[in-house]
N, C-alpha and C positions, 0 to 999 in steps of 0.2 A: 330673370328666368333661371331656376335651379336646375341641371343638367345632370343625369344618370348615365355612363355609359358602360356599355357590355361587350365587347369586343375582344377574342382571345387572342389575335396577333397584338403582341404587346407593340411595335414599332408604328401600326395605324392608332392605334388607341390612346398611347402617347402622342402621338401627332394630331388626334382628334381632340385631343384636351386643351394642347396649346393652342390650337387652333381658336375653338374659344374660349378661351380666356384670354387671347388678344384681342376679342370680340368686345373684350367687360363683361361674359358670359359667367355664369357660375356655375363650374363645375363641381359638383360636390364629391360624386365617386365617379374610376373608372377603373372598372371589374373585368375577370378575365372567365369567370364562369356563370352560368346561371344561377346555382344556389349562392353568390357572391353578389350576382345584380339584385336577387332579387331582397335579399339583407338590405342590402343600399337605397330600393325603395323601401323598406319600410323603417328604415332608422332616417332618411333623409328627408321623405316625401316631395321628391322632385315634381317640378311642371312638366317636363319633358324628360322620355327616354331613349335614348340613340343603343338601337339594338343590335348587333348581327345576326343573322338566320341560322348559321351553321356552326355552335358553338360545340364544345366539350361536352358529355365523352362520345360519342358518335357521331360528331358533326355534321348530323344531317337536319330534323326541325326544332335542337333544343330552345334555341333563340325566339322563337314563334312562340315554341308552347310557354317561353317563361313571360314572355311580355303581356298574353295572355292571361296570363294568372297575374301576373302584375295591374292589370286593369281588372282584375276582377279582386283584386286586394285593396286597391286603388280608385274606384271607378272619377271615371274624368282625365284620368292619367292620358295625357298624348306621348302616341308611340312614334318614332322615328328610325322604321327597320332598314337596316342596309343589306345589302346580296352581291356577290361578285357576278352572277348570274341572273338571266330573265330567270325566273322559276316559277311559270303559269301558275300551276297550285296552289303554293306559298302567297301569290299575291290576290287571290280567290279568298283564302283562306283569312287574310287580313281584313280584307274588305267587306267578310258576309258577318260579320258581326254589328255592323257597322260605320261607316267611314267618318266620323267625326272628329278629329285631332288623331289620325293616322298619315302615315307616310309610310311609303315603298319606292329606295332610294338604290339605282346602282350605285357601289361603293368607288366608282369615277368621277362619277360625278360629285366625290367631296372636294377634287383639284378643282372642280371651276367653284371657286370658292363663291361668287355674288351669290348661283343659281343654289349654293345647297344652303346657304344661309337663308335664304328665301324662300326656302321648300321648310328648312326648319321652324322659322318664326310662323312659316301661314300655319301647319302642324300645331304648334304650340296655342295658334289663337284659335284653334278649334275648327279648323280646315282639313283640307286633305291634299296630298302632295304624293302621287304617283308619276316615278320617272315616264318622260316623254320616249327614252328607249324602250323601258315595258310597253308603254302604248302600241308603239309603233308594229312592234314583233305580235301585240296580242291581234292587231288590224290588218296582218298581213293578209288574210282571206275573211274574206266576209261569211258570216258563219247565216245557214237557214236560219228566218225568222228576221233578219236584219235585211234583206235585201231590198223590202220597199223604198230604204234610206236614201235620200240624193247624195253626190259627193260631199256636198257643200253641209249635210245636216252630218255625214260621218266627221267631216272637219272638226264642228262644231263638240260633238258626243266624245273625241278624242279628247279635246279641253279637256271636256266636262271630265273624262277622268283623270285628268292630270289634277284636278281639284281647283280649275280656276271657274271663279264667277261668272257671271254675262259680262259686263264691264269689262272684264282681262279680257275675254274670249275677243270679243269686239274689237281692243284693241291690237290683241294678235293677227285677227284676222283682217283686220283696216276696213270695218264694216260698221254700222249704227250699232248700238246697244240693242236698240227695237226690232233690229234684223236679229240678229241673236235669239230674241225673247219669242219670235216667232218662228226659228227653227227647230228653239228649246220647245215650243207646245207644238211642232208639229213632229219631232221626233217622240212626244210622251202619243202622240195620238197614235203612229204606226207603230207603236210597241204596244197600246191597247194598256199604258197604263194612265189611270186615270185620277182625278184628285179627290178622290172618296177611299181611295187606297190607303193605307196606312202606313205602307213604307214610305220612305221621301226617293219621290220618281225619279232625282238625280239617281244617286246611288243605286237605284235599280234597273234604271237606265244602263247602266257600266256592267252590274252585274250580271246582267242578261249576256251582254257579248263572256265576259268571263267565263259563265257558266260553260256556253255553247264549245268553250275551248278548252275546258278542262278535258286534260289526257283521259 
C-alpha cells in the first residue's frame, strides 16, 4: 500500500509517517501544503491519501478541495480525510460524490491506533470508514423524513455509515447477518429508495440524514 500524506502540522505528519512505516506501510510523500500533495500524487501515484481538511493558506476547505482534484486526476484514488472537528458540511461534501474508498476520520482517533489502521485499510480496499463520533453527533436528532425508522434500524443505518457491511453490522450488534439484511430492506423501503434507483441505496441511505443536517 503506497501512502500520500498532506498534513500542515509538521509534528502529526511526522508521527503519521512513522506510524506507518512501522506498519511496513509505504510511505512515499508527506506534504505540508496542497500544491505539494498534490505533486506527490502525481509523481507517486499512491493507493491511498491521508488528508487534512484545513490546510494552508486559509485553513478552512483547502484539504477537501485538493483531494478532490486528486481523485479527479487520479480517479480510484482512496481518500483518507482527517478533521480535528465534526464539520457536518465537510463530511456531506465527501460523501456526495460518492463513498467508495473514502474515509472521514477524527484526527483522535489516529491514537487508537488498531481502529485507524482499520478504517485505513477498509478505505484503501474500496470501502468507506466514517468516524463513529461523526455519526453519533450527525444522529443526535432525528431529522423529518427519518422518523418512520425503528431504533434498532437507526442502529443499524448508523453502521452503515461508518462503512461497515451486514456481517460487521451483525456482529457489532450480536444479532444474525439475516436480521441485518432485513433492516437493511426495510430501512431502503421507508426511505422509498428502491432497487431501480441508480444510486447504491447504501450510500443514499446516509446521505439522506446528511442532507437533512446540512447547516
Amino acid at each position: 500500500m503506497r501512502i500520500v500524506i498532506a498534513e500542515d502540522d509538521a509534528l502529526l505528519r511526522e508521527g503519521l509517517a512513522l506510524l506507518l512505516r512501522m506498519e511496513s506501510l509505504d510511505v512515499v510523500a508527506a506534504t505540508g501544503t496542497p500544491a505539494e500533495f498534490l505533486d506527490a500524487v502525481a509523481t507517486h501515484r499512491p493507493d491511498v491519501a491521508i488528508v487534512d481538511v484545513r490546510m494552508p493558506p486559509t485553513h478552512t476547505d483547502e484539504g477537501i478541495t485538493a483531494a478532490v482534484t486528486a481523485r479527479q486526476r487520479q480517479p480510484g484514488l482512496a481518500v483518507l480525510v482527517l478533521s480535528a472537528y465534526v464539520e457536518q458540511a465537510f463530511a456531506t461534501e465527501l460523501l456526495a460524490g460518492g463513498a467508495a474508498g473514502l474515509g472521514y476520520l477524527l484526527k483522535e482517533r489516529v491514537g487508537r491506533v488498531e481502529e485507524f489502521l482499520a478504517a485505513l485499510r477498509r478505505v484503501a480496499d474500496g470501502g468507506t470508514a466514517v468516524d463513529p463520533e461523526v455519526v453519533a453527533q450527525l444522529f443526535a436528532r432525528r431529522p423529518s423524513g427519518l422518523d418512520r425508522l425503528s431504533p434498532r434500524e437507526y442502529d443499524v443505518l448508523a453502521l452503515m455509515a461508518e462503512g461497515l457491511g451486514n456481517a460487521a453490522i451483525a456482529e457489532r450488534l450480536v444479532v444474525t447477518e439475516g436480521a441485518v439484511h432485513k433492516h437493511v430492506r426495510s430501512i431502503f423501503a421507508k426511505l422509498d429508495l428502491h432497487p431501480s434507483d441508480r444510486a447504491d441505496r447504501r450510500v443514499a441511505a446516509v446521505l439522506r440524514y446528511l442532507d437533512d443536517m446540512r447547516p
